[in-house]
C-alpha positions as CSV (number, residue, x, y, z in Angstrom):
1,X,-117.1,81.5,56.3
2,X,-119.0,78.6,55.3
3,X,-117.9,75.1,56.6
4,X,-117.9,71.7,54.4
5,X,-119.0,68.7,56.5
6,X,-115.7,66.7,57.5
7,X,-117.9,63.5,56.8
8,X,-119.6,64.4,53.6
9,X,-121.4,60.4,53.4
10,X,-123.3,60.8,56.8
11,X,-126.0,62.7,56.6
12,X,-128.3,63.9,60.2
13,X,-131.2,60.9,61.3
14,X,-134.3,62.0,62.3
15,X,-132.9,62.1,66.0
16,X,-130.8,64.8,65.2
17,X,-133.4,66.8,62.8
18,X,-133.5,70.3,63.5
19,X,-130.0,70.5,65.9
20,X,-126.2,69.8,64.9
21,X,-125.5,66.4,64.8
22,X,-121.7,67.1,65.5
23,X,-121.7,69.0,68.7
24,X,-120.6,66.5,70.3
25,X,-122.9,66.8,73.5
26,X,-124.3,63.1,75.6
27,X,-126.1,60.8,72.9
28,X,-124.9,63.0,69.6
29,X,-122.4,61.9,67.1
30,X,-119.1,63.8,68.3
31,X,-117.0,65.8,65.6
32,X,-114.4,63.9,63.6
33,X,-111.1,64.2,65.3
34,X,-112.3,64.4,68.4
35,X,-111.3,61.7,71.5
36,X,-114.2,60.0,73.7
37,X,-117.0,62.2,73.1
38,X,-115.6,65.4,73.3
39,X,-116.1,67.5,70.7
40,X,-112.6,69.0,68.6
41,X,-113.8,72.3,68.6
42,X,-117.0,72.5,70.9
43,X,-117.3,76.0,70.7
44,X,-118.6,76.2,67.2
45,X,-121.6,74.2,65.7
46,X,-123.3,74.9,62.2
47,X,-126.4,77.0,62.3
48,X,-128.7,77.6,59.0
49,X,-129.1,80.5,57.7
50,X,-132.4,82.2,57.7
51,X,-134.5,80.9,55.1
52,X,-133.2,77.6,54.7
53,X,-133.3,74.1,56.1
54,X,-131.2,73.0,59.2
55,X,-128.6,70.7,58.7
56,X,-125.1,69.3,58.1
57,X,-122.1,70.8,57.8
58,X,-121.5,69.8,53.9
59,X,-124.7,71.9,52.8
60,X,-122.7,75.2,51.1
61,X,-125.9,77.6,53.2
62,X,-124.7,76.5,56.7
63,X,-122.3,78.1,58.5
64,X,-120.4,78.9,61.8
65,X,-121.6,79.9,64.9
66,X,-119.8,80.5,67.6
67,X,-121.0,79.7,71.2
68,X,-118.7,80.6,74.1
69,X,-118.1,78.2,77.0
70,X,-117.2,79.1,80.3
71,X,-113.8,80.5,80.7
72,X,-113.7,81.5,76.9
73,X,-113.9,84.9,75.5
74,X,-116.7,86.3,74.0
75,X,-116.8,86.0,70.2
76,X,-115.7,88.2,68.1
77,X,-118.3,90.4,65.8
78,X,-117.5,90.7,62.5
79,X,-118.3,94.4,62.7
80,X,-116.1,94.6,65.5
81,X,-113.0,97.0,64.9
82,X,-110.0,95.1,63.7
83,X,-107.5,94.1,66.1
84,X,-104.1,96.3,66.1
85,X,-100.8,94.2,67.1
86,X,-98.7,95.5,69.9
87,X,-96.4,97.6,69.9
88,X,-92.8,96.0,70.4
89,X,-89.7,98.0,70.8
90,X,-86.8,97.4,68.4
91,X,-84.4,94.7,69.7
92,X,-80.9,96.7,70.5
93,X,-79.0,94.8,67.7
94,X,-81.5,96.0,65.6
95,X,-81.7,100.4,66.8
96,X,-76.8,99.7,67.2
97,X,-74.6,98.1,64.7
98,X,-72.5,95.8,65.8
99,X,-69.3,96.7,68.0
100,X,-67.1,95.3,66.1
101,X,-68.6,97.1,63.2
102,X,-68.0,100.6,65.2
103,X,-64.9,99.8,65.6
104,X,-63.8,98.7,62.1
105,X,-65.4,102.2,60.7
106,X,-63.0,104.4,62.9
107,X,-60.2,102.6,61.8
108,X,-60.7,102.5,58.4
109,X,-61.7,106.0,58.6
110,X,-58.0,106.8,60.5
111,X,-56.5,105.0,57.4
112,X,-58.5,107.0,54.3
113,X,-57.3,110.3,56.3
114,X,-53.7,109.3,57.0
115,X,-53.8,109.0,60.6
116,X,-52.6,105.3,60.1
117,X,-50.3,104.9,56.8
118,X,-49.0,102.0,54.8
119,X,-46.8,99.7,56.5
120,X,-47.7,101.0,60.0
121,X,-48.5,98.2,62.7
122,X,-52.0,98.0,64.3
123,X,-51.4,96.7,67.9
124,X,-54.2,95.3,69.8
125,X,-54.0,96.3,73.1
126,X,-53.1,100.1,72.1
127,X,-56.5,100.3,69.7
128,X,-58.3,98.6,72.5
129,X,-57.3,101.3,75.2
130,X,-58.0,104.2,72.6
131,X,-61.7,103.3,71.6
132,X,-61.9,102.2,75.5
133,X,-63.0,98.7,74.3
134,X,-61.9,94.8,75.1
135,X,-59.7,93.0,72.5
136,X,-62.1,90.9,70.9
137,X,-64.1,93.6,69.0
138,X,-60.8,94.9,67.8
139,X,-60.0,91.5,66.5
140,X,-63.5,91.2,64.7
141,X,-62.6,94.9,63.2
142,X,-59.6,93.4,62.1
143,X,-60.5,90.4,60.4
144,X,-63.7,92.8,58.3
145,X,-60.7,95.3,57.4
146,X,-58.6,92.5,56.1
147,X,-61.0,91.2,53.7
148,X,-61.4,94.7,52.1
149,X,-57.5,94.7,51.8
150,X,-56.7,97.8,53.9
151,X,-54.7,95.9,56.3
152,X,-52.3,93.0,56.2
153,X,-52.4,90.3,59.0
154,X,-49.2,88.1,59.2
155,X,-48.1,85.7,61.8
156,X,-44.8,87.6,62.5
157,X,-45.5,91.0,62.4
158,X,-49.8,90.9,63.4
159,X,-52.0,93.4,61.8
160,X,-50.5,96.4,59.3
161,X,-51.4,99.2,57.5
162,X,-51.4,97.5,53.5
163,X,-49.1,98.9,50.9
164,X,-50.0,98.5,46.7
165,X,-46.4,97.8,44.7
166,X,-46.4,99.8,41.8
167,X,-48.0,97.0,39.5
168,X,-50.6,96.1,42.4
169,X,-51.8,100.2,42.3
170,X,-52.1,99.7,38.6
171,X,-54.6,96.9,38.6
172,X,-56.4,97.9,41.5
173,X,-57.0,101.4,39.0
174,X,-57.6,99.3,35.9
175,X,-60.6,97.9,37.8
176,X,-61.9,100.6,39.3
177,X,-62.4,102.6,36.4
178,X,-64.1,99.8,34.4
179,X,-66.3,99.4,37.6
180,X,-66.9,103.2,37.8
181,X,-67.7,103.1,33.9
182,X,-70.4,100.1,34.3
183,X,-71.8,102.1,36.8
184,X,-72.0,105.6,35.1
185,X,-73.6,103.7,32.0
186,X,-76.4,102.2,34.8
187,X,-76.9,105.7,36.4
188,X,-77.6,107.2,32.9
189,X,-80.2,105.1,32.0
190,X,-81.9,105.6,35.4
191,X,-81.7,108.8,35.8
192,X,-83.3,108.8,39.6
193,X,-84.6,112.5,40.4
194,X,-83.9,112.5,44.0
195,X,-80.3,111.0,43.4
196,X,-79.7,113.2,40.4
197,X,-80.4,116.2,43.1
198,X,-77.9,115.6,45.7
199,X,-75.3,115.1,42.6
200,X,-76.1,118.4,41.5
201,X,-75.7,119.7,45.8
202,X,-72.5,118.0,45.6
203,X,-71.0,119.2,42.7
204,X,-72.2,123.0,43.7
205,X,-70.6,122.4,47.1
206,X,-67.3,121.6,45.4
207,X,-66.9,124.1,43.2
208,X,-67.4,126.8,45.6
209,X,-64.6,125.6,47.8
210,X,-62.4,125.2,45.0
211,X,-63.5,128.9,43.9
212,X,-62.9,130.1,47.7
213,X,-59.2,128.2,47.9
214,X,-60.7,125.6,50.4
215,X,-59.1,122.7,48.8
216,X,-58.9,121.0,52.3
217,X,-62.6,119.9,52.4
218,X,-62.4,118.3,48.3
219,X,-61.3,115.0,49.8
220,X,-64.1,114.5,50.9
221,X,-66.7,115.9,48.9
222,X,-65.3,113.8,46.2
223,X,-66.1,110.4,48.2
224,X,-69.5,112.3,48.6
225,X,-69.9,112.5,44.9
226,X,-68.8,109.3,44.2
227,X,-70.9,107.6,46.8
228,X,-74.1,109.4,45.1
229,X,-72.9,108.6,41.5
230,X,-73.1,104.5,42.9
231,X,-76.2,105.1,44.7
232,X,-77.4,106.4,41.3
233,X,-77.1,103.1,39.2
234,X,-79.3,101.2,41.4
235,X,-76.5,98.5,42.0
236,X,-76.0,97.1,45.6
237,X,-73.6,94.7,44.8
238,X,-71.6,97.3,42.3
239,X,-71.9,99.7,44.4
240,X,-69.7,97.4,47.1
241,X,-67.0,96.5,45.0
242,X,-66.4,100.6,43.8
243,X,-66.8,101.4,47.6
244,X,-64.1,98.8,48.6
245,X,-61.7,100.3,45.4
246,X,-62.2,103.5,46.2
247,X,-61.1,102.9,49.5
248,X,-58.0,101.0,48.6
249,X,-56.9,103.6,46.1
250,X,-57.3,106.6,48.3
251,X,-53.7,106.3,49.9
252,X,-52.7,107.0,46.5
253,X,-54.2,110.0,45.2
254,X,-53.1,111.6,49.3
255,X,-50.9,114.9,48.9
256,X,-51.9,115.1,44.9
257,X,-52.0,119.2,44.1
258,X,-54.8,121.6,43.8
259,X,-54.4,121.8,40.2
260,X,-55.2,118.4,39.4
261,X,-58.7,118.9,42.2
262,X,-59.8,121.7,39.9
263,X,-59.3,119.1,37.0
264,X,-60.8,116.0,38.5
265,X,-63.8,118.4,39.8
266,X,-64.6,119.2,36.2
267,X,-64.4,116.1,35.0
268,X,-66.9,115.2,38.1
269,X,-69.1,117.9,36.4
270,X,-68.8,116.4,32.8
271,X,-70.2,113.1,34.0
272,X,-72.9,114.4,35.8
273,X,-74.1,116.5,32.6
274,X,-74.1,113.0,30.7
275,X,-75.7,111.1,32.9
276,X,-78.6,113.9,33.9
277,X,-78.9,113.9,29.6
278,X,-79.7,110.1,29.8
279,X,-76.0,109.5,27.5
280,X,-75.0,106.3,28.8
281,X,-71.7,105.6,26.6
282,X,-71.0,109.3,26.9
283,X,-71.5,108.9,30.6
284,X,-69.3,105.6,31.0
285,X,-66.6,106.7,28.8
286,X,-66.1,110.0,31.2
287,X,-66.0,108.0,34.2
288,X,-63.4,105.3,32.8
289,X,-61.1,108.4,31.8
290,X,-61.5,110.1,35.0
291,X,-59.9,107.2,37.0
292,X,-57.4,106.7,34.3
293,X,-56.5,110.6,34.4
294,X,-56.1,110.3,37.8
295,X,-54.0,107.4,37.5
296,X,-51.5,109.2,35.2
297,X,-51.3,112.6,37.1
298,X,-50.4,109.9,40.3
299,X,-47.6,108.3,38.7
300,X,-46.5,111.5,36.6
301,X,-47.8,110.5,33.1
C-alpha cells in the first residue's frame, strides 16, 4: 500500500538524492520513532515506482519495499497463496454442556414423566449415587430447577418436588395460553417452510398413533409439536418462557383420558391449518382456546 511520510515538512538533501533518507543506516536520518539510530521498522524503506522520481515517503507514487534482515523470513509475495489459520480443536466446554446442566435435564425429565411427583423430597446424596456423580453438580441442578419452579428449596425440608394450589394452576394456564397465543400469531406471519414441515411430520405422527390406540407415545409428541410451533415464531426469548410453562403445567394434564388426546390433537391440527394459511388472529385465537380447553377438561368444566 502506499506509505505517507511520517514527517511530511522534511523533504530528502542532495546527500540523500536517489536512496531513502529514513533507513536509518550510519550518516542517514533514522525513521521517526525510532531510538539512537536504529531504524523503527528497518526492514522496509520506500522504493519509487518505475517511471517516477525517487523520494520521500509523503510522495502518494512511493511505496513499500520489503528487505529481509538476517534472521527474518522471507517476504511475502502478493501473489503468494493466502495464508489458512490452523486448525484448533474445540475446547471440551465447548463439544459437553455443562455437568450440572446434565444433571438438571434428567431430573427435570424424571419430574415431566412422573418418576418424581409433587411434594416428593430430592435428597442429595441419593441423586448423587444414582447419576454416579459428587454433590456439588447436583446442587448446581438444583438451584437451575428452582428458578424454573419445578422444585421448592426450603431450609427445613431441602429440595422438593413443587405442587400448584388450585388458584396457582389457574394463573400459571391463564399465562400460558396468552403466551401460546402471541406466539401462534408470530408463527403465522412467518410461515418458515422448514419449520412448517416438521409441524406437518408431527402432526401425521400423532394421528396415526391415536388411529392405532397408542395413546402412550401422545405425551410426548405433543411437547414435540409444541416445541416446533415456538421454534416457528422466531422468538428466543418467547419461546423460553412457553418452554418453562409448559413444563410447570405438565403435572397437571398427567392421567387426563384418551378422549380428551383425540380432542387436543385436533385442535393441534386446526392451528397448524391457520398458521400454514398465513391467519394470524385465526391462528392465535386457536391456540389461546386450546390451553383454556385443556384447562377446563383438567378441573372438570
Amino acid at each position: 500500500p502506499a506509505a505517507l511520510c511520517p514527517l511530511p515538512s522534511i523533504q530528502p538533501s542532495k546527500g540523500f538524492q536517489g536512496q531513502c533518507p529514513w533507513r536509518g543506516s550510519k550518516g542517514q536520518r533514522p525513521l521517526a520513532g525510532s531510538r539512537g539510530g536504529a531504524p523503527a521498522f528497518p526492514s522496509l524503506h520506500p522504493i519509487a515506482l518505475p517511471g517516477t522520481t525517487q523520494g520521500c515517503r509523503q510522495r502518494p507514487d512511493v511505496v513499500y519495499n520489503a528487505r529481509k534482515l538476517p534472521g527474518e523470513p522471507p517476504p511475502v509475495s502478493a501473489t503468494a497463496e493466502p495464508l489458512t489459520a490452523p486448525v484448533v480443536a474445540p475446547r471440551l466446554g465447548v463439544q459437553h454442556a455443562p455437568l450440572r446442566d446434565k444433571v438438571a435435564d434428567e431430573i427435570r425429565a424424571a419430574i415431566l414423566a412422573g418418576q418424581f411427583k409433587p411434594g416428593d423430597r430430592l435428597i442429595e446424596d441419593r441423586l448423587a449415587e444414582e447419576f454416579a456423580v459428587s454433590r456439588n453438580p447436583i446442587r448446581e441442578a438444583m438451584r437451575t430447577l428452582a428458578s424454573e419452579g419445578l422444585i421448592e428449596v426450603t431450609a427445613r425440608r431441602g429440595a422438593v418436588v413443587a405442587s400448584l394450589s388450585p388458584q396457582e394452576a389457574e394463573e400459571l394456564l391463564e399465562v400460558r395460553a396468552t403466551l401460546e397465543a402471541a406466539n401462534a400469531r408470530l408463527a403465522a406471519r412467518r410461515r418458515d417452510p422448514a419449520v412448517l414441515d416438521q409441524l406437518r411430520a408431527t402432526l401425521a405422527r400423532g394421528t396415526e398413533a391415536i388411529e392405532a390406540g397408542h395413546a402412550a407415545e401422545l405425551p410426548a409428541l405433543n411437547d414435540a409439536f409444541h416445541a416446533d410451533l415456538a421454534r416457528a415464531g422466531h422468538n428466543r426469548t418467547l419461546a423460553d418462557l412457553m418452554r418453562m410453562l409448559r413444563d410447570r403445567s405438565a403435572p397437571l394434564f398427567r392421567g387426563i383420558g384418551e378422549e380428551f388426546a383425540r380432542e387436543s390433537w385436533a385442535e393441534h391440527a386446526g392451528i397448524l391449518r391457520a398458521v400454514i394459511a398465513g391467519d394470524a388472529e385465526l391462528a392465535s385465537l386457536l391456540a389461546y382456546r386450546h390451553v383454556m380447553n385443556a384447562a377446563a377438561t383438567r378441573r372438570g368444566g
